[in-house]
C-alpha positions in Angstrom: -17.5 -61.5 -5.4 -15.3 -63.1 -7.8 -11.7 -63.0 -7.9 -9.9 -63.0 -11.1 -6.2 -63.9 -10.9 -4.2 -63.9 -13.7 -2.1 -66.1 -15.6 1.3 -66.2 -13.4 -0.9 -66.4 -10.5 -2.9 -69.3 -11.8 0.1 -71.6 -12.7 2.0 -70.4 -9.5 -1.2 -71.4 -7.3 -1.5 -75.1 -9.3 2.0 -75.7 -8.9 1.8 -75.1 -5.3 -1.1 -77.8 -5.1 0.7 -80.1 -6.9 3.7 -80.3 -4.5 1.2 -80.2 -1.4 -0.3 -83.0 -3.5 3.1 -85.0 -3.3 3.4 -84.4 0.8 0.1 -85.3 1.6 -0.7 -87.9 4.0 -4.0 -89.3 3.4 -5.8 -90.6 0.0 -8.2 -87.7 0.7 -6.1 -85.3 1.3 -4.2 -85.4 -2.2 -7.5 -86.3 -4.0 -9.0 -82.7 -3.0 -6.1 -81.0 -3.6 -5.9 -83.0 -7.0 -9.4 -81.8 -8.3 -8.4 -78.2 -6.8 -5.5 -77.6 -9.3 -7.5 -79.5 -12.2 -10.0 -77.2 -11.6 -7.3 -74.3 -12.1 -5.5 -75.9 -15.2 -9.1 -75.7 -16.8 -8.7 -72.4 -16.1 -6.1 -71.9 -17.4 -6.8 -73.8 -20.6 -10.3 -71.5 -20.9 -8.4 -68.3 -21.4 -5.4 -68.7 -22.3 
């Protein structure tokens, strides 16, 4: 099942992950959370 969110969602989500991105504690951590919201800003490039 997939979910589609739109565009206020989308940029409210990456922003969200950014910010966690800057509190983060380890390298790991903010590198998922990095390739999390790139993966949204793609999105958000593809269809808008």
């Amino acid at each position: 099942m997939t979910f589609k969110m739109n565009h206020r969602e989308i940029t409210k989500k990456y922003s969200e992950l950014l910010n966690k991105a800057d509190f983060a504690n380890g390298r790991k951590e903010v590198v998922g959370l990095l390739k999390k919201a790139a993966k949204l800003k793609s999105q958000i490039e593809i269809n808008y």
